[in-house]
N, C-alpha and C positions, 0 to 999 in steps of 0.2 A: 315483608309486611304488605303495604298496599300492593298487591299486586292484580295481575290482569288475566285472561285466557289463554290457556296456551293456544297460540296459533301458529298455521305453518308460518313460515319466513321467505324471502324471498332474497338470489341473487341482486345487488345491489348497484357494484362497479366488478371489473376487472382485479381488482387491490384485492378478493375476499371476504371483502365485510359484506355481512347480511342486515336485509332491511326490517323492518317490524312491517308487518301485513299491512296491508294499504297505502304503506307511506310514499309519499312520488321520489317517482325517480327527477335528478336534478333536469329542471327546464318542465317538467311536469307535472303542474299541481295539481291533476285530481287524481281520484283514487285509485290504484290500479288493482286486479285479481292476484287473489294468492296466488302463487306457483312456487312449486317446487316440495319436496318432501322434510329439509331442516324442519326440526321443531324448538321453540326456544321460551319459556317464561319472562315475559316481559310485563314486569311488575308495574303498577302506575301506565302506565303509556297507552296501551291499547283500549282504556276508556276513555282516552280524551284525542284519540286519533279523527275522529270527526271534529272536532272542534280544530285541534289541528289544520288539519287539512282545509276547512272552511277559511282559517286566518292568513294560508296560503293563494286559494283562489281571487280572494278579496284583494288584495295586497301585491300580486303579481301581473298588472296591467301593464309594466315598461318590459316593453320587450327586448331593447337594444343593449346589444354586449356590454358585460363590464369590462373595462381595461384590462388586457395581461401587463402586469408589472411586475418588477423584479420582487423575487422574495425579501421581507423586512425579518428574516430570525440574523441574530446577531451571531455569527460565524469564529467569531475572534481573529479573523486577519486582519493586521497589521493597517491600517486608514493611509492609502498614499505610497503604499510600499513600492509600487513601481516607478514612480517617481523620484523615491528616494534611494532606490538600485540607481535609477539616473543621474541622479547628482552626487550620492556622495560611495559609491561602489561596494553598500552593505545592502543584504537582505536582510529582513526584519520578514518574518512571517506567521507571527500569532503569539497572541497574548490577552492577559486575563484584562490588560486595562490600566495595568498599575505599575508597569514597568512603560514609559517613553522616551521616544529620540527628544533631546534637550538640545539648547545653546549652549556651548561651553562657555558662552562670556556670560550667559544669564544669572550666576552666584555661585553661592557655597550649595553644601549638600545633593551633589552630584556622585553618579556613579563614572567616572571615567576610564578610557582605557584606550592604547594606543593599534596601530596596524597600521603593516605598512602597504595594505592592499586598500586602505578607505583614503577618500580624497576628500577632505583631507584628512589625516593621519591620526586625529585626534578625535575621540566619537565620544559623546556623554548620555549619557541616561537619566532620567527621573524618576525616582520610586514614590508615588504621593498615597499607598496605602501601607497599613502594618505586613501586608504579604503582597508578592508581585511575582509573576511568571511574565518571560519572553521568550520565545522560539527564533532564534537569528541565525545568520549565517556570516561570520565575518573571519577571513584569512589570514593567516598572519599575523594571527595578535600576539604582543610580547610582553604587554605589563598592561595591568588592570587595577584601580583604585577603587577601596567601596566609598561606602557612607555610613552611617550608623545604622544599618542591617545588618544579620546573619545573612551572606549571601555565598551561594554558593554558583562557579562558573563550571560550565559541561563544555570538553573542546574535545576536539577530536588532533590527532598528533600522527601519522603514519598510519591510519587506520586503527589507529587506537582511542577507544572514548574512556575519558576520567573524568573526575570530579575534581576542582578546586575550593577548598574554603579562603577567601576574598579577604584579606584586613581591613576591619573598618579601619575609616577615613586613613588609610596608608596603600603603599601600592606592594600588588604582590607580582612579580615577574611568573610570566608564562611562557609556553613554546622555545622562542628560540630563547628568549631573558631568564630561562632555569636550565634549559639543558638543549641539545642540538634538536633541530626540528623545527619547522613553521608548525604551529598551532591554530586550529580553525574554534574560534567559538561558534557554541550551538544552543546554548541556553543559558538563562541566568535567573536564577532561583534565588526571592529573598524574604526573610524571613524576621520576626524579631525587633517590628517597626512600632513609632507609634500609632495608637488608633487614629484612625482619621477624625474628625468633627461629623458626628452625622446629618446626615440631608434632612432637609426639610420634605413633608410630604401631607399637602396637606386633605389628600386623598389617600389615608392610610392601608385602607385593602386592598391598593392596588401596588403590588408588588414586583421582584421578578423571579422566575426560575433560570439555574443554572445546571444544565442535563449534562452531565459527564465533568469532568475536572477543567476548569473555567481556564479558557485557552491552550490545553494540551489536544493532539488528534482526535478528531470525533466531538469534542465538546461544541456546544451550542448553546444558547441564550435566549430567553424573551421574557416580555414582560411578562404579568400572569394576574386574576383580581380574585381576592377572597370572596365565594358566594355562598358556603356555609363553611365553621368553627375547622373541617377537615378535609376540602375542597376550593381548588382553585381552577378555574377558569382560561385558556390561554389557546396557543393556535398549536394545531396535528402536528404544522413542521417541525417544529421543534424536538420530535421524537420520532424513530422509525416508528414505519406504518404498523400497527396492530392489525392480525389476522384473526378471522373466525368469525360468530357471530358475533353483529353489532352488540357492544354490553359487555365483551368477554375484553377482562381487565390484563394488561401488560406489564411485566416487571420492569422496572427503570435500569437504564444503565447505572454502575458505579458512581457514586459520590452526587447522586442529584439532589441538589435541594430547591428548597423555595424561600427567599425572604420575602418576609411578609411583618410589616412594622417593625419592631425591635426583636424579630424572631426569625434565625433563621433554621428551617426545618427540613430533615430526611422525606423526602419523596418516598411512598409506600408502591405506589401501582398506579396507572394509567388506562383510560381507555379514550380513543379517538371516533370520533364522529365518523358517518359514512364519506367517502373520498369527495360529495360534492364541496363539502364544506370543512374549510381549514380549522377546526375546533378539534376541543382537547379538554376532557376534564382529569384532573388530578389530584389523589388520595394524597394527604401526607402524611408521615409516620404518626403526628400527636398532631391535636388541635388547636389550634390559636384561639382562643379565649378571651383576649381583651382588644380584638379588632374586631369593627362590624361589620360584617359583609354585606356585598352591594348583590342585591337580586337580581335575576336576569328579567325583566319586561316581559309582558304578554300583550302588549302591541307593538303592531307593526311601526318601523319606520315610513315616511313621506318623501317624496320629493320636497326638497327647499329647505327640509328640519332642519335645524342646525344641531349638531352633535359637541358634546366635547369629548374629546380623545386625549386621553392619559397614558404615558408611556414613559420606558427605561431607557429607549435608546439612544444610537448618537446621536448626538444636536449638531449643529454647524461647527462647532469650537472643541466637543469633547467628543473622548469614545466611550468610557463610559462612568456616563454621571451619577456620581451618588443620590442627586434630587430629583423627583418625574417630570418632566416636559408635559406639559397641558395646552392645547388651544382647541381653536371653535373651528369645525369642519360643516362642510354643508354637504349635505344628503343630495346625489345627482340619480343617475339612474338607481330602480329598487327591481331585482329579480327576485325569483322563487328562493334563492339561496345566499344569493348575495348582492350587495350594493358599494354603490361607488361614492365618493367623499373627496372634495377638494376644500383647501385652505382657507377660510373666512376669518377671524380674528387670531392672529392676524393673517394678513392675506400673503406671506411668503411664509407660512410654519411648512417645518418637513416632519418627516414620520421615515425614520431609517432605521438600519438593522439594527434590533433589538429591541422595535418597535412591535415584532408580530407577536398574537397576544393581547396587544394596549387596548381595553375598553371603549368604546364609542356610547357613552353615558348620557340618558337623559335626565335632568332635572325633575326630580318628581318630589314633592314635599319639601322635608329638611333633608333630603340626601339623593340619591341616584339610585337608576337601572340601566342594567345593561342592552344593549339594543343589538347590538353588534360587535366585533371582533378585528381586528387589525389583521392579517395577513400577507398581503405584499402592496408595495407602495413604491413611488417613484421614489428616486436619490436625489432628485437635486438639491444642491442645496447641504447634503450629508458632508461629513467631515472625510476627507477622501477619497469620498463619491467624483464620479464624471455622468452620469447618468443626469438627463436632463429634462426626462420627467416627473410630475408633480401630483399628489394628490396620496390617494390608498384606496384596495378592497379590500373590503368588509362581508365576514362571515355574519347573517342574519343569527338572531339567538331568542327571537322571540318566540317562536313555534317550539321550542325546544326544552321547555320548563319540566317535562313528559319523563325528558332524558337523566336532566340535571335532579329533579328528584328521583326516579331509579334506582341512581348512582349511588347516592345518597343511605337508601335502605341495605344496602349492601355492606353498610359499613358495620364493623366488629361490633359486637357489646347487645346490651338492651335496648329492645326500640317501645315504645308506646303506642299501640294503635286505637284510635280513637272514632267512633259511629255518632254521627248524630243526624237528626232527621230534618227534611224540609218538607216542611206539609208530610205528605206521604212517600216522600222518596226519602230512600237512603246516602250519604254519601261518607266515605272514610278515608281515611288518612293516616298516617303515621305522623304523630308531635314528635320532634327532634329535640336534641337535648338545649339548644337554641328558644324552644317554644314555635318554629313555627310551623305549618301544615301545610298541604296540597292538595283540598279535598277532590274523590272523584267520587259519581251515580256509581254505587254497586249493580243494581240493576242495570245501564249500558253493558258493566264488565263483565255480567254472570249469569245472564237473563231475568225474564221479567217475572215477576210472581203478582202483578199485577197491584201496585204499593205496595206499602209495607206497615204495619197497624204496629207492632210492635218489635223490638230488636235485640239480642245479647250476642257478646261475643267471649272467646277464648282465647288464650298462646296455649299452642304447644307444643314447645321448645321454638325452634324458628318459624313454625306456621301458624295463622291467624283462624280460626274456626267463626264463623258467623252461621247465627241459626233465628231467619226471621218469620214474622208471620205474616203470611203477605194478603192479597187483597180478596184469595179464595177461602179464605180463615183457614187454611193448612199453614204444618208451618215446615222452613225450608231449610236447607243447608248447605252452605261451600264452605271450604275450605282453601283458603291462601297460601300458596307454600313460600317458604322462607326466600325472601329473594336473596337471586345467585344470582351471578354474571357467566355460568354457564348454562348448557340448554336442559332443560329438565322436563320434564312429563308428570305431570299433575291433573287429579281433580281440576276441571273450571269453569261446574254451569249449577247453579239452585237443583239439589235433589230434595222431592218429597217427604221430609220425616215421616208425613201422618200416613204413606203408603204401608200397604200391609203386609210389604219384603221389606220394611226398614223398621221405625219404632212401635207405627199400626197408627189406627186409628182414635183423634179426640174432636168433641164436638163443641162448639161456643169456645173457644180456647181465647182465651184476652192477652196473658201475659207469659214472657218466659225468659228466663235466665238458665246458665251457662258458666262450666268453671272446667278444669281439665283437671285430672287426676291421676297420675304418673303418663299413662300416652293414651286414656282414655276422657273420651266428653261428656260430663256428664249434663242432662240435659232435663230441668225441671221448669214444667209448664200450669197454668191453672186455667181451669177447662169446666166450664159449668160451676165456677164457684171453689171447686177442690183443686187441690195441687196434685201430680203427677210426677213421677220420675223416670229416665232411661237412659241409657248407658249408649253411645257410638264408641265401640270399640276400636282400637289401633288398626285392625285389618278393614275395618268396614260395615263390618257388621255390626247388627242393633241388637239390647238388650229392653223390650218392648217396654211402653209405659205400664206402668203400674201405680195403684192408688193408694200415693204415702196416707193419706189419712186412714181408711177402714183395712185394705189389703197391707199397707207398712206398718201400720200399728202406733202411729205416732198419735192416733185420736182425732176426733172430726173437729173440725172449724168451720163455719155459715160465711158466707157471701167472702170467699180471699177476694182482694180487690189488687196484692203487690208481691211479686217473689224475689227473692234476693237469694244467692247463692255465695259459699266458701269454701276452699279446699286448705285443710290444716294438715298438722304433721300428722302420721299415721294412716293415712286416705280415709281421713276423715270428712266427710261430706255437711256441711255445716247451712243449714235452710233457715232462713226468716220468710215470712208474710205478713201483709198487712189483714186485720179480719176486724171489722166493726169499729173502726179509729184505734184499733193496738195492735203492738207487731209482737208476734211469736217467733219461738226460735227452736228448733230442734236437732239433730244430729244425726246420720248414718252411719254407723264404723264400717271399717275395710269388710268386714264379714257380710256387709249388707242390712243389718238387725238397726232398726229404727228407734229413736227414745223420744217421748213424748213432748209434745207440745208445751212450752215454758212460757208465762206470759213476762216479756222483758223490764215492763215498769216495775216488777217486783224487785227487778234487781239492779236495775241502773236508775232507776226514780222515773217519776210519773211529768209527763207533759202534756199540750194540747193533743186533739183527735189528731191521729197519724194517715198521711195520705200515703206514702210510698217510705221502699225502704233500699238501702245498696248495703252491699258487702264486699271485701277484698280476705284474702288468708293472709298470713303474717307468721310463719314458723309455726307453731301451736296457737296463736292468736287468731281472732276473730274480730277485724275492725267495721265498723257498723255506723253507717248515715241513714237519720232519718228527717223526712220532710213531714210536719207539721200543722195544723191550723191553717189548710187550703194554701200552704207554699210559704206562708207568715214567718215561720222560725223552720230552722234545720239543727241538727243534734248530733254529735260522735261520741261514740261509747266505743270500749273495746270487751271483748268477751274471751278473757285469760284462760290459756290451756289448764290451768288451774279449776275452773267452770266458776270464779269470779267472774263481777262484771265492774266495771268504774263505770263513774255515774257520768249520766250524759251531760254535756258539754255542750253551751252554745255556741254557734258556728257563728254566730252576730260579730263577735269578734276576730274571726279571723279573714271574712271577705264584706262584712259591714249585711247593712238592714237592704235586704232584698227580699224577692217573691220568687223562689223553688220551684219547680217544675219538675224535674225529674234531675239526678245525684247518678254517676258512675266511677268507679274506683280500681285500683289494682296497685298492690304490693313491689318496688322492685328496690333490690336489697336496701330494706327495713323501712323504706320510706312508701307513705301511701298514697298514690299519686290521685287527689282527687276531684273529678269538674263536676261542675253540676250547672244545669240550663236553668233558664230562668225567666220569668213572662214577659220582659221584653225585651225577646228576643237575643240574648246574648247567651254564652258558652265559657265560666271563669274555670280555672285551674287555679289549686292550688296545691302543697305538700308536705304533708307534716313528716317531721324528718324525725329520727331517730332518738334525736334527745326529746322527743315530745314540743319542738318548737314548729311554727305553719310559718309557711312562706307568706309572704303577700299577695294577692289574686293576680292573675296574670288573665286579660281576654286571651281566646281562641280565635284565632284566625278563620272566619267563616265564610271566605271569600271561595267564592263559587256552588255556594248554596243558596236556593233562594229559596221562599216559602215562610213559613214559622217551625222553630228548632225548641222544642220543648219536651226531647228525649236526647239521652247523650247515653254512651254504653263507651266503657275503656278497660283493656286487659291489656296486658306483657307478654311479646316473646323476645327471643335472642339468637342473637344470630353468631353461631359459632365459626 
């Protein structure tokens, strides 16, 4: 959906990953020259790569290194285990967390069990979750006592590895206490516990990810922050490196999930940021839906900020806590890519493994943004740590909004894309199923047409067609192709309609609309007063305008002032205009043969002078908005495959008593997604949904537009 130019890409690191054209290389915020011949669609991003790039110049005045400090992804070894090879002559070498070395004098509901290689001889366990892994190494063991777990012990006996099932609370002899042999335990698996009490959390979307089976070889840990309903947030370590173009998404190892409030969910795919920066966004299988995600910031951090940093990892006392560790970090040096943070409230908090990932959140409103990224940090202070540095770096994440929506359009299903105008410029977006947008200047992404007077757009199927009129009164066309995450070759700059190798030539042209027709655009303009019709075919080519009124036979109409288009079942081509304060409505079938001009108050009842009109298709249906008495009232009728009409409907009720401006609309299964602008200044959405019920108006996010917004245009595509 929103997407950008294709442009070349350039080498970025060593690691493979390619960069989007201009973007600096790390330590170098201004712009550098394309090179190289990759080609890749980079949706969103590359119209806002000057703005970018600006936020980095401005912002990257400290020039001194930030700290190399130990990586904070939580590893699952063992907190202390050499120390406890020291003193009591067992290995303990990874675990999920929920299996620990205990005090045997400390109570009941211990896991116990003898050897006669531990010093001393008696070694106890705690299992404080419903399930618990540990990876040990202990010799000689002869008898093993559970708890009220299913547990299951792995020993190895003459080169032989078996399974034991464990008696609760009784003991079951092993090695040489069943049969001749020393027996080495090697693991202990428990299952069948009760549930824990859950943590507190009073920053819900901030969560963790658990990459590969939590404490077995290869698995790893960090925190992670919801930043939309099917996307999270968190540091590259945490996952081998991703190769290819930057954008090109990776499959997760086995068993990754994300918890995220009371949900924990299957990891779908990943893609990692370029190597200067430890970041990671991540698909998950389903969406979370009753957590709100924290956005990521569009300013920079300062020297002196203060931060709060939220995180899973270990604390001084645990390895791994069920609740998140929060405190106040202060912002020390700020690079192009990354910044440094030490401890302020309080002034000995640590940030260790399991901590990379954790958020560096500003206060903004009633909730937060993200600033930054945790990625490695000193140990002191960590629970089994010797490390006796302090603080953390921090992956910047402000400049990176570009990325994080992208990523975002990529995801399965229907997206919305949505035009609306500021003064004379255009900017679009994709509405998420969330509600919210990231508009960018179509003309930055597509060139210039010199403003833009009027606008319609299209889906079809994953790609977004736009056809406007720009400030030469021609009128123009791109096409968006469906964003991917791999590299693709597309259309990506305003071509001509009104040239005389594409639709031809119209003069005085004011308004047009746009609707697609199995893989065809169909494209109706009004031009001196009269409407106009022409076809942009699947390959490219134009089926020139022609004159629906006298040449289509649908009959003359004086002064159109409004065009609305719809595509119904049958490639039925479905036209409204506004002419003299009434709106008309006619029909194309698939054959091309035009039916005449209908005046619609005859069939949906009579209202004020009509200024403007929208349409959406709906199966064989025809749903239909009009604006009224200079913007005073708006109206919905539908126009039944049947060639009934229901009577028009005032729209007072369902987003209240406003002034109209211009109405755009579009169909996705059965519901009619519809916004409309309005004189001051604002962009509502709302949705009548299936059973004939409307949502409640929802603003549009209009940030990044300035000017006045008193044209809005919205169609569907899908991304399969």
């Amino acid at each position: 959906m929103a997407t950008a130019n294709v442009r070349d890409v350039q080498p970025a690191d060593s690691g493979g990953r390619w960069r989007l054209p201009g973007m600096p290389f790390y330590g170098e915020p201004s712009v550098r020259g394309i090179k190289g011949n990759r080609r890749l669609v980079w949706p969103l991003a590359v119209s806002v790569v000057a703005s970018v790039i600006a936020g980095w110049s401005a912002s990257s005045s400290a020039t001194a290194a930030v700290p190399t400090l130990p990586s904070a992804v939580e590893d699952y070894s063992y907190p202390g285990a050499a120390q406890i090879l020291a003193n009591q002559n067992i290995t303990l070498k990874s675990g999920d967390g929920n299996i620990v070395l205990a005090d045997c004098a400390s109570g009941s509901g211990l896991v116990q069990l003898y050897s006669r290689a531990a010093t001393p001889s008696e070694v106890c366990f705690k299992i404080t979750g419903p399930t618990g892994y540990l990876a040990l190494e202990i010799p000689q063991v002869y008898n093993i006592k559970g708890d009220d777990h299913a547990i299951k012990a792995t020993l190895s006996t003459a080169g032989t590895v078996s399974s034991v099932d464990i008696n609760k609370n009784a003991w079951t002899p092993v090695g040489e206490g069943s049969a001749p042999g020393d027996a080495t335990l090697l693991e202990l698996n428990a299952t069948g516990g009760t549930a824990a009490p859950a943590g507190t959390n009073p920053t819900p979307a901030v969560g963790t990810l658990a990459v590969g089976q939590p404490g077995h070889p290869g698995s790893l840990a960090c925190t992670a922050t919801l930043v939309a309903p099917q996307w999270v947030l968190s540091a590259a370590s945490c996952f081998p490196p991703a190769t290819g173009p930057l954008g090109t998404m990776a499959p997760v190892p086995a068993a990754t999930t994300a918890t995220i409030g009371s949900h924990t969910v299957a990891v779908a795919e990943y893609d990692t940021y370029a190597s200067d920066r430890d970041l990671v966004m991540v698909r998950l299988a389903q969406p979370v839906t009753d957590v709100t995600p924290i956005p990521v910031s569009g300013t920079a951090p300062a020297a002196g900020e203060n931060l709060q940093v939220v995180g899973f990892g270990r604390t001084k006392t645990e390895w791994r806590p069920s609740s998140p560790h929060s405190a106040t970090f202060t912002v020390g040096t700020v690079n192009a890519t990354d910044l440094a943070v030490t401890p302020s409230t309080p002034a000995d908090a640590v940030l260790c493994q399991g901590d990379a990932g954790a958020p560096a959140l500003r206060a903004k409103g009633n909730g937060f943004e993200i600033v930054a990224v945790t990625g490695h940090s000193g140990q002191s202070g960590c629970l089994g740590a010797t490390d006796t540095a302090t603080g953390a770096t921090e992956s910047r994440t402000d400049d990176l909004g570009a990325w994080v929506t992208f990523l975002r359009t990529t995801e399965p299903g229907w997206k919305t894309p949505v035009l609306v105008n500021g003064d004379s410029s255009l900017y679009r977006s994709v509405r998420f199923g969330d509600g919210s947008t990231a508009f960018t200047n179509v003309e930055t992404s597509y060139g210039s047409i010199g403003g833009v007077r009027a606008f319609a757009t299209a889906g079809i199927n994953g790609d977004t067609h736009i056809v406007a009129l720009g400030g030469d009164g021609h009128l123009h066309h791109v096409f968006v192709p469906q964003p991917t995450t791999a590299p693709v070759q597309a259309a990506s700059r305003f071509g001509d309609v009104n040239d005389a190798g594409a639709a031809g030539p119209l003069t005085n042209i004011t308004q047009v609309a746009t609707v697609s027709i199995g893989l065809d655009l169909h494209v109706v303009a009004v031009a001196n007063g009269r409407v106009y019709h022409a076809i942009r075919h699947a390959d490219g080519t134009w089926t020139k305008f022609g004159d629906v009124e006298s040449g289509g036979g649908a009959g003359n109409l004086a002064a159109i002032t409004s065009v609305a288009v719809a595509s119904t079942s049958g490639g039925q081509l479905q036209v409204a205009v506004v002419a003299n304060g009434k709106v008309y409505h006619t029909i194309r079938a698939a054959s091309g043969v035009w039916g005449t001009w209908g005046d619609v108050a005859q069939a949906a009842g009579a209202t004020g002078p009509v200024n403007s009109v929208a349409m959406a298709g709906s199966g064989g249906d025809a749903q239909m908005v009009i604006i009224t008495d200079n913007g005073a009232h708006q109206y919905h009728t539908i126009r039944y495959a049947s060639g009934s009409w229901a009577a028009f409907g005032d729209l007072a009720g369902v987003w209240g008593q406003l002034n109209a401006k211009s109405a755009g609309g579009t169909v996705i299964n059965g519901e009619l997604q519809l916004s409309v602008a309005t004189s001051d200044n604002r962009v509502l959405n709302v949705v009548r949904h299936a059973d004939r019920t409307w949502s409640a108006a929802a603003p549009v996010d209009l940030t990044g537009i300035s000017g006045s917004h008193d044209k809005v245009a919205v169609t569907a595509t899908y991304n399969g």
